[in-house]
PyMOL Python script that loads the backbone (N, CA, C, O; Angstrom):
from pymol import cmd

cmd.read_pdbstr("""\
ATOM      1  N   UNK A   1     149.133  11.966 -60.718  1.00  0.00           N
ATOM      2  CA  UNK A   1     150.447  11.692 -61.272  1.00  0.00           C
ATOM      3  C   UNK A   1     151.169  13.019 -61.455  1.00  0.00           C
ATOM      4  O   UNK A   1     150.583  13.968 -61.975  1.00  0.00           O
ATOM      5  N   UNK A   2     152.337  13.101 -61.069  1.00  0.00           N
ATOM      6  CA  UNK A   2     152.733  13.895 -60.342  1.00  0.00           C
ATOM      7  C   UNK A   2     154.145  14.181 -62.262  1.00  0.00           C
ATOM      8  O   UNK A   2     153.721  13.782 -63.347  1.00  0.00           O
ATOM      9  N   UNK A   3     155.065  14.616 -62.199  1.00  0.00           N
ATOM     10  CA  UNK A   3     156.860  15.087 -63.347  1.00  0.00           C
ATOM     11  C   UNK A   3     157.615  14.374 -62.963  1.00  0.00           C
ATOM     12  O   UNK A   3     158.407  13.889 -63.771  1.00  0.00           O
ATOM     13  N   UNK A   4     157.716  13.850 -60.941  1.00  0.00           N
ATOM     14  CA  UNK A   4     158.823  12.968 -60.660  1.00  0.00           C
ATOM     15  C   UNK A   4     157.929  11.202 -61.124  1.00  0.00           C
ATOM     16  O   UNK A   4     158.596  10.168 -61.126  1.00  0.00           O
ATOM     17  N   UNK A   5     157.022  11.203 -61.329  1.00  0.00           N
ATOM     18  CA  UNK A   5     156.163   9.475 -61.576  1.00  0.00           C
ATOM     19  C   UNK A   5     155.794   9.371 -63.300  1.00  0.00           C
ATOM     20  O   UNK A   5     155.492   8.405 -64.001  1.00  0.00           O
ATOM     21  N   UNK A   6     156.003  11.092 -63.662  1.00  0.00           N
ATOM     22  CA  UNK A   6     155.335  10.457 -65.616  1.00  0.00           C
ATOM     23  C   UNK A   6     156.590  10.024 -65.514  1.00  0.00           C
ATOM     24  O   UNK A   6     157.469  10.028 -64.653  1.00  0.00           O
ATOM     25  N   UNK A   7     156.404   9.506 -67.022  1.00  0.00           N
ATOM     26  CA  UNK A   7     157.295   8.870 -68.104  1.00  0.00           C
ATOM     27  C   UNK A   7     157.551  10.157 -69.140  1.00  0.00           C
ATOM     28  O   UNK A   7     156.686  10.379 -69.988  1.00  0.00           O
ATOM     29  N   UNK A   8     158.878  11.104 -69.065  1.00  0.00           N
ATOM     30  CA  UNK A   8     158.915  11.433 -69.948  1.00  0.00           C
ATOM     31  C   UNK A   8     159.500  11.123 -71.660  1.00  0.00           C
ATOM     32  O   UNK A   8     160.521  10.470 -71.879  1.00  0.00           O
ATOM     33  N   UNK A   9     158.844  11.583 -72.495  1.00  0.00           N
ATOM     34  CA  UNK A   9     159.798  11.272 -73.500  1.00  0.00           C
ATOM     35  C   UNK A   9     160.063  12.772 -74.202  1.00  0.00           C
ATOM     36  O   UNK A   9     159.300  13.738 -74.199  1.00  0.00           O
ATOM     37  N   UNK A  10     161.858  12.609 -75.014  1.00  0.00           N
ATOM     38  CA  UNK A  10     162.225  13.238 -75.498  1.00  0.00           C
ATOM     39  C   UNK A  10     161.636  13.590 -76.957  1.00  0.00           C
ATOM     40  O   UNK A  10     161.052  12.722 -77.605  1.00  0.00           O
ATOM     41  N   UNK A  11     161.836  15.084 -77.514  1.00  0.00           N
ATOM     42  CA  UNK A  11     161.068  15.074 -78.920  1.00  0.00           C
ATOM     43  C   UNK A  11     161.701  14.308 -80.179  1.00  0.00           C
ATOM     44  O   UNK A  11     162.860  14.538 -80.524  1.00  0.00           O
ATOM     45  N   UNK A  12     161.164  13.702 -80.619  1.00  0.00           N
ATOM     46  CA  UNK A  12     161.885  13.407 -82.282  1.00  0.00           C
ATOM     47  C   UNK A  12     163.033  14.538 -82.671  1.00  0.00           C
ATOM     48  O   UNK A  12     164.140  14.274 -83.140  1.00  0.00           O
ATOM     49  N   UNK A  13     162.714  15.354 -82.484  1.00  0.00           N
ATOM     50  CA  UNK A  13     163.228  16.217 -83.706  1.00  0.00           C
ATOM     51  C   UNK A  13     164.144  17.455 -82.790  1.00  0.00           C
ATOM     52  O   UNK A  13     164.520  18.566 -83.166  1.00  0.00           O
ATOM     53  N   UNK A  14     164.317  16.766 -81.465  1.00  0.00           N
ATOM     54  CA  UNK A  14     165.607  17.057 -80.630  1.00  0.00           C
ATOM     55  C   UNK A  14     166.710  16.944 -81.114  1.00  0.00           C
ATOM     56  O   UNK A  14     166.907  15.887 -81.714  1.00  0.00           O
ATOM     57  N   UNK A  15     167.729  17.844 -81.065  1.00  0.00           N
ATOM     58  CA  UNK A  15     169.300  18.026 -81.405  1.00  0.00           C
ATOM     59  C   UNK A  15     169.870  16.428 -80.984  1.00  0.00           C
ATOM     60  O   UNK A  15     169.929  16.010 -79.828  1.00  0.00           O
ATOM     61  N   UNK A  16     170.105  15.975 -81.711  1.00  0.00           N
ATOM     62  CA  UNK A  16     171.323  15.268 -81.213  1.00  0.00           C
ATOM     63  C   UNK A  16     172.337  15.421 -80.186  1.00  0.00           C
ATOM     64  O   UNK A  16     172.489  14.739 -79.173  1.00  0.00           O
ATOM     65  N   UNK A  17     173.000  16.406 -80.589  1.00  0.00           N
ATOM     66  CA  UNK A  17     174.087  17.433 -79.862  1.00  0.00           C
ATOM     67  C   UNK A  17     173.685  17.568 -78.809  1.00  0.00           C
ATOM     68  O   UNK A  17     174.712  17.733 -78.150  1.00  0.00           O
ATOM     69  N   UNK A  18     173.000  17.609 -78.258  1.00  0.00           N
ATOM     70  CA  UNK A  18     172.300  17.654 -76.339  1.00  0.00           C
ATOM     71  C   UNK A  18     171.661  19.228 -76.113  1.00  0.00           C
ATOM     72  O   UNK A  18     171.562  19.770 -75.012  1.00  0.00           O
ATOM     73  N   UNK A  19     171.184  19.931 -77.646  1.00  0.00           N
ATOM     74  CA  UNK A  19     170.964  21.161 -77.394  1.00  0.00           C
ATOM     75  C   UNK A  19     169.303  21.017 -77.865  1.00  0.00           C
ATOM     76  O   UNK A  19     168.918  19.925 -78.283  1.00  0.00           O
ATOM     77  N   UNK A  20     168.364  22.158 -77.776  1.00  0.00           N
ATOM     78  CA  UNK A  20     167.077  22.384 -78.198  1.00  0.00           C
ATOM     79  C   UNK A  20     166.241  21.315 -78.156  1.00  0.00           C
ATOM     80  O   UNK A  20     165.609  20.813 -79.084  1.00  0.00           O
ATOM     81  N   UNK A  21     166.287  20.975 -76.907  1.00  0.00           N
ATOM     82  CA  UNK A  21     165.293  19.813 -76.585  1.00  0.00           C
ATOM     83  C   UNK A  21     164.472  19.418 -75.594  1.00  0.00           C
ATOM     84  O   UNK A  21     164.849  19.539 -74.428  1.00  0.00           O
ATOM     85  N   UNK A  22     163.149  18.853 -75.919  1.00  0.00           N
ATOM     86  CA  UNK A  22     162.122  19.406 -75.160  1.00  0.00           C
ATOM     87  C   UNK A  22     161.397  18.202 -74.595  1.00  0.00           C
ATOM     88  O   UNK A  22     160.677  17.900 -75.547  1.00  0.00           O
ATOM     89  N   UNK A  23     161.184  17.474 -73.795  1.00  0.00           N
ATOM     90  CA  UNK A  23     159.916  16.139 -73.028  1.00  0.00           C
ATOM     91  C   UNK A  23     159.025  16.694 -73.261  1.00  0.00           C
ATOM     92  O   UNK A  23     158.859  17.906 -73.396  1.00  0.00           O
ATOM     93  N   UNK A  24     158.002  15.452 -73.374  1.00  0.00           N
ATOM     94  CA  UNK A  24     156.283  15.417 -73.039  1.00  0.00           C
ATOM     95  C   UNK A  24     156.157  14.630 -72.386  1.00  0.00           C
ATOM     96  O   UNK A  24     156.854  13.616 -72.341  1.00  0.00           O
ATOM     97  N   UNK A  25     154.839  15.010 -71.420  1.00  0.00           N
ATOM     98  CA  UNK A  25     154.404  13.249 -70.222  1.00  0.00           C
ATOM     99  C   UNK A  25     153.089  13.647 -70.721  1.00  0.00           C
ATOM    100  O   UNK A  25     152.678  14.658 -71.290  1.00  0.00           O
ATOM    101  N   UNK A  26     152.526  12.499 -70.321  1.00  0.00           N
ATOM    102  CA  UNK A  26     151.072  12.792 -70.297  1.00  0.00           C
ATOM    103  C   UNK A  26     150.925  12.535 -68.377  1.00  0.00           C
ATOM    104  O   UNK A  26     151.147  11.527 -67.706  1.00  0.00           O
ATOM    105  N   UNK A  27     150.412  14.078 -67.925  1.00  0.00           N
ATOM    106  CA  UNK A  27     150.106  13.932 -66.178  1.00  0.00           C
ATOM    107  C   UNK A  27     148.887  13.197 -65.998  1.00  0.00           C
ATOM    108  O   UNK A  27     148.416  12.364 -66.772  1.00  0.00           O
ATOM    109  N   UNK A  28     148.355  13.643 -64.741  1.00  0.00           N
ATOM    110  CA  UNK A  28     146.844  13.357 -64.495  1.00  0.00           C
ATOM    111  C   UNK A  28     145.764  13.468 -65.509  1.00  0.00           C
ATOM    112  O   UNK A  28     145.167  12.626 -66.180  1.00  0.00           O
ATOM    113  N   UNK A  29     145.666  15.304 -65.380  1.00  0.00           N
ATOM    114  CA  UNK A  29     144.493  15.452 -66.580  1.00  0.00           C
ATOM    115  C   UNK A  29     145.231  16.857 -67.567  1.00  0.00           C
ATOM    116  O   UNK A  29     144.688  17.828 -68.094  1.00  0.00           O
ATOM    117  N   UNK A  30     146.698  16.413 -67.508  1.00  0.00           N
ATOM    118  CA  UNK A  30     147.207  17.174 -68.166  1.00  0.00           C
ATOM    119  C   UNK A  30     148.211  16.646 -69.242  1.00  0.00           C
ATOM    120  O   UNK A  30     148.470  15.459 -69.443  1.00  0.00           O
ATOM    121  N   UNK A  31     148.852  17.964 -70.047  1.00  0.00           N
ATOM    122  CA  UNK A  31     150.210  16.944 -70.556  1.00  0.00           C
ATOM    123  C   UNK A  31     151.137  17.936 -70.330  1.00  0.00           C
ATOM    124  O   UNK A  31     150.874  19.136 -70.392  1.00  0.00           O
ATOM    125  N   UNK A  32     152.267  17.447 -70.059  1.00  0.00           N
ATOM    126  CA  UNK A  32     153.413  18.760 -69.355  1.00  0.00           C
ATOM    127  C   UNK A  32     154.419  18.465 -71.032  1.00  0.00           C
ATOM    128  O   UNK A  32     154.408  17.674 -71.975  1.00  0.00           O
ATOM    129  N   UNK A  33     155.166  19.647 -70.585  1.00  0.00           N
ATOM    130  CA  UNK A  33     156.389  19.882 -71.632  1.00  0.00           C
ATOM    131  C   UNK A  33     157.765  20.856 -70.315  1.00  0.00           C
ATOM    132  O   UNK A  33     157.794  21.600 -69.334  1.00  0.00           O
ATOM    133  N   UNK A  34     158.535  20.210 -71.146  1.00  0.00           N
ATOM    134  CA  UNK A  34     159.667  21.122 -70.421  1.00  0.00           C
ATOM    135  C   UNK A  34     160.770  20.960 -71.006  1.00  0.00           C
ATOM    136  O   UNK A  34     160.731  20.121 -71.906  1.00  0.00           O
ATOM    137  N   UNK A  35     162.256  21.712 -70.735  1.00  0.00           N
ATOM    138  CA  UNK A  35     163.270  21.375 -70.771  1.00  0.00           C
ATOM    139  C   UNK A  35     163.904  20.412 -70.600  1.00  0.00           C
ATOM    140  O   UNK A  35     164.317  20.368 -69.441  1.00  0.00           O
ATOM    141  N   UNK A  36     164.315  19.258 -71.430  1.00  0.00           N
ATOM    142  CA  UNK A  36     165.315  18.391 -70.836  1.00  0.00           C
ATOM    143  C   UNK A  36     166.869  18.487 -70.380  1.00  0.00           C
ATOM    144  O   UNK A  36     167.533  17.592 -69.857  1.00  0.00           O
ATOM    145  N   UNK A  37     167.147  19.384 -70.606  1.00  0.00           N
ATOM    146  CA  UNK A  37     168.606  19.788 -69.935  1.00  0.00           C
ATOM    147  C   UNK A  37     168.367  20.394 -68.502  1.00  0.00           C
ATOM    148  O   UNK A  37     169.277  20.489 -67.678  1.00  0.00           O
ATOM    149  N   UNK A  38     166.964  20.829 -68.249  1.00  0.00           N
ATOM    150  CA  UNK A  38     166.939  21.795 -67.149  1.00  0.00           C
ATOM    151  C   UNK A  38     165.386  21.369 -66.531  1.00  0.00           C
ATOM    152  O   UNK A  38     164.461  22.171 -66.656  1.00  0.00           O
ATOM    153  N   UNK A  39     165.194  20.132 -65.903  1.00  0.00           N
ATOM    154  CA  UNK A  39     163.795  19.518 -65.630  1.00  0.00           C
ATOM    155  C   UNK A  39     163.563  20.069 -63.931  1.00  0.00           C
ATOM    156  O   UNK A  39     162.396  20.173 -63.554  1.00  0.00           O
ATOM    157  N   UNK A  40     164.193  20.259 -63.380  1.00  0.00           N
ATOM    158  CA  UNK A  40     163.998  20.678 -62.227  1.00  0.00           C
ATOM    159  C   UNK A  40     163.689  22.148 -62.505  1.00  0.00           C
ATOM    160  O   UNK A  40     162.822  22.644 -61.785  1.00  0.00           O
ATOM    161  N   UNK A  41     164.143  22.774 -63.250  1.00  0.00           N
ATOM    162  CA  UNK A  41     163.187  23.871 -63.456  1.00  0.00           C
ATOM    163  C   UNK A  41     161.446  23.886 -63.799  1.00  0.00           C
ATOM    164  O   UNK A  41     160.780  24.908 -63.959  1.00  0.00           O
ATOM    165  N   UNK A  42     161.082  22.878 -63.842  1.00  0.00           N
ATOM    166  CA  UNK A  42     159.420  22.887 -64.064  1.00  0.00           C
ATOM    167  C   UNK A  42     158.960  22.360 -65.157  1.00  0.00           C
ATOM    168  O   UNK A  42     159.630  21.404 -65.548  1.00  0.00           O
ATOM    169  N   UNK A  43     157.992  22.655 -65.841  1.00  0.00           N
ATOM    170  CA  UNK A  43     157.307  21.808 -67.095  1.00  0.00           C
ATOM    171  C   UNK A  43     155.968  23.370 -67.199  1.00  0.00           C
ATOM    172  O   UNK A  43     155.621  24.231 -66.390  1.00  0.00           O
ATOM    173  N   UNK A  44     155.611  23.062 -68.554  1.00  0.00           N
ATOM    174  CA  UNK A  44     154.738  24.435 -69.178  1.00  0.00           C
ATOM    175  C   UNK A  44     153.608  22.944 -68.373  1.00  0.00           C
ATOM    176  O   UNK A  44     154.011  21.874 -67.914  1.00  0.00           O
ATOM    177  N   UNK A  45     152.289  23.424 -68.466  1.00  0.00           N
ATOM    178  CA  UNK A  45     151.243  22.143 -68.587  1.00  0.00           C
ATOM    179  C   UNK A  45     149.932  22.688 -70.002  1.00  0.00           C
ATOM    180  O   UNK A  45     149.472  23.820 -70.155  1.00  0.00           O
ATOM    181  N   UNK A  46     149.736  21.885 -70.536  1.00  0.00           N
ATOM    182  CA  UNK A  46     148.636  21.889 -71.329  1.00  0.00           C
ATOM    183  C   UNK A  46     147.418  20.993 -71.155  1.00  0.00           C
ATOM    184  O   UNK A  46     147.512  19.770 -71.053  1.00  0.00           O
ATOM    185  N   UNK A  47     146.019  21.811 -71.121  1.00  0.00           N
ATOM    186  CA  UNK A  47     144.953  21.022 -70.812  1.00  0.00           C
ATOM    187  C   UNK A  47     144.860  19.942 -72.732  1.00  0.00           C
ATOM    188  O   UNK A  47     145.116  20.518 -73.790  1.00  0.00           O
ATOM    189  N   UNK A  48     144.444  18.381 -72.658  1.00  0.00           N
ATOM    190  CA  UNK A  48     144.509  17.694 -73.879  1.00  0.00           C
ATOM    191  C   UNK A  48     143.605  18.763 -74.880  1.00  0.00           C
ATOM    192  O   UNK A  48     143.696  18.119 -75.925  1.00  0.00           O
ATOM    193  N   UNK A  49     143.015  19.645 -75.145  1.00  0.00           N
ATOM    194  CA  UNK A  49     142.550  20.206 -76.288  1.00  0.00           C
ATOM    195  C   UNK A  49     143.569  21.397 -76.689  1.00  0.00           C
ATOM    196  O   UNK A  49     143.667  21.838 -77.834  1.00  0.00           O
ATOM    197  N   UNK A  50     144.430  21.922 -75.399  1.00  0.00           N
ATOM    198  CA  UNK A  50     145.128  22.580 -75.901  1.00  0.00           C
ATOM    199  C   UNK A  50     146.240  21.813 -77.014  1.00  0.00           C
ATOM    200  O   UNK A  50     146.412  21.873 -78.232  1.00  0.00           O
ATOM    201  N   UNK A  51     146.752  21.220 -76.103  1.00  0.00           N
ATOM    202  CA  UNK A  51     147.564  20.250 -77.159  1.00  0.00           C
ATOM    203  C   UNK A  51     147.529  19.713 -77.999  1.00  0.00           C
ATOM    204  O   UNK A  51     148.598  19.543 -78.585  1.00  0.00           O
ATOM    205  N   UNK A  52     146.418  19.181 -78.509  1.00  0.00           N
ATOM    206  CA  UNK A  52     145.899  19.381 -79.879  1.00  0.00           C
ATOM    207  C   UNK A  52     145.452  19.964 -80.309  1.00  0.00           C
ATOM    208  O   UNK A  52     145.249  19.544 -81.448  1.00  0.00           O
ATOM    209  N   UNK A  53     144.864  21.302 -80.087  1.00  0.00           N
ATOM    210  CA  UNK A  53     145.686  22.441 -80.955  1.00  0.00           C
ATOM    211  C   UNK A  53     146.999  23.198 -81.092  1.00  0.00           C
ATOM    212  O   UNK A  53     147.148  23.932 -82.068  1.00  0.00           O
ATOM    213  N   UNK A  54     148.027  23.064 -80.121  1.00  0.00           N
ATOM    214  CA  UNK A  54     148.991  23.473 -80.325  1.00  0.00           C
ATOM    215  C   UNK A  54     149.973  22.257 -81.400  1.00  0.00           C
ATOM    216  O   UNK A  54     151.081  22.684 -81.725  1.00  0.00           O
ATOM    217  N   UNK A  55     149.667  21.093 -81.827  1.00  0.00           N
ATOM    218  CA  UNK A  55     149.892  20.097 -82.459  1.00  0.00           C
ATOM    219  C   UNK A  55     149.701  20.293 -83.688  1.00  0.00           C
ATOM    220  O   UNK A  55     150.675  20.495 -84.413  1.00  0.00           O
ATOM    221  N   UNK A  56     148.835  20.284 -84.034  1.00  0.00           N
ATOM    222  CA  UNK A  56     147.778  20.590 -85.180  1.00  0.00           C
ATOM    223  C   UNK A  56     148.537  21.659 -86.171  1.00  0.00           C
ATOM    224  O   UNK A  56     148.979  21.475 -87.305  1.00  0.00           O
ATOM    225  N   UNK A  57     148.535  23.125 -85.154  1.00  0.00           N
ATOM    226  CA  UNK A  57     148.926  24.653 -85.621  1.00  0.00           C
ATOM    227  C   UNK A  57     150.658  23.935 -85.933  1.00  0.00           C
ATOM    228  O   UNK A  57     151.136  23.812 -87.061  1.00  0.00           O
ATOM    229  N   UNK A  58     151.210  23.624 -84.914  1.00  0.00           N
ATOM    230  CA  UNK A  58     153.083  23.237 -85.438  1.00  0.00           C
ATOM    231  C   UNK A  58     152.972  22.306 -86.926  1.00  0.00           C
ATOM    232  O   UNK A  58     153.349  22.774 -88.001  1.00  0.00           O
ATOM    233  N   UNK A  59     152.587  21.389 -86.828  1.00  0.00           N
ATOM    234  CA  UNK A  59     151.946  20.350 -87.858  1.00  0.00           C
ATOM    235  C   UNK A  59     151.795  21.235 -89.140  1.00  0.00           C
ATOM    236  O   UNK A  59     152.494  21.023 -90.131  1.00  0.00           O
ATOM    237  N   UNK A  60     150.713  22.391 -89.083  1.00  0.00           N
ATOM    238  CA  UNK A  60     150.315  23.059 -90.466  1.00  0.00           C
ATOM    239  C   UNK A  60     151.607  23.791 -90.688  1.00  0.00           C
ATOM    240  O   UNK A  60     152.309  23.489 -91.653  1.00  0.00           O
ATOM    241  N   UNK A  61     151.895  24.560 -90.005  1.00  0.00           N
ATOM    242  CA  UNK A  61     153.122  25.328 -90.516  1.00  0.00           C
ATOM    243  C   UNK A  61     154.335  24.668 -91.007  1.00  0.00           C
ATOM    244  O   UNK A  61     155.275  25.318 -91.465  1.00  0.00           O
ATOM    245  N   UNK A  62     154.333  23.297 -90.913  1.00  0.00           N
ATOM    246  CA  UNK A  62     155.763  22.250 -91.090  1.00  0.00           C
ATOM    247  C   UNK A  62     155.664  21.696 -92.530  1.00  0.00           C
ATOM    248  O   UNK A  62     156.590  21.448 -93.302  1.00  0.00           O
ATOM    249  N   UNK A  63     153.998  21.525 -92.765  1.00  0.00           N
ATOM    250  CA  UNK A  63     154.125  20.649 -93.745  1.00  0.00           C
ATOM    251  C   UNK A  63     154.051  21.390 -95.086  1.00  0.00           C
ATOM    252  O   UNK A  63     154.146  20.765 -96.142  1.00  0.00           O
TER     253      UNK A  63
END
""", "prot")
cmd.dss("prot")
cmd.show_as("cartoon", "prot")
cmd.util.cbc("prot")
cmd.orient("prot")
């Protein structure tokens, strides 16, 4: 599964305004992130343990 076949979704806590905002898919054996104003520019990819730790770490610092 390829960025043009996920399903992306937009973040919660995306601007309204159409600014600072970011997708997640879940790929094959990955999970991508990218720009939603600018998706043809690419997607970061994270292996699933990264992402839950990069989850986790945003999570502690928020709450």
């Amino acid at each position: 599964m390829d960025d043009d076949s996920s399903t992306w979704n937009k973040s919660s806590y995306s601007n309204a305004d159409g600014g600072d905002c970011v997708e997640v898919a879940t790929l094959a054996a990955s999970i991508g992130m990218r720009d939603s104003k600018h998706p043809e520019q690419g997607h970061l990819t994270f292996h699933p343990t990264e992402w839950a730790t990069f989850l986790r770490e945003v999570k502690a610092d928020h709450l």
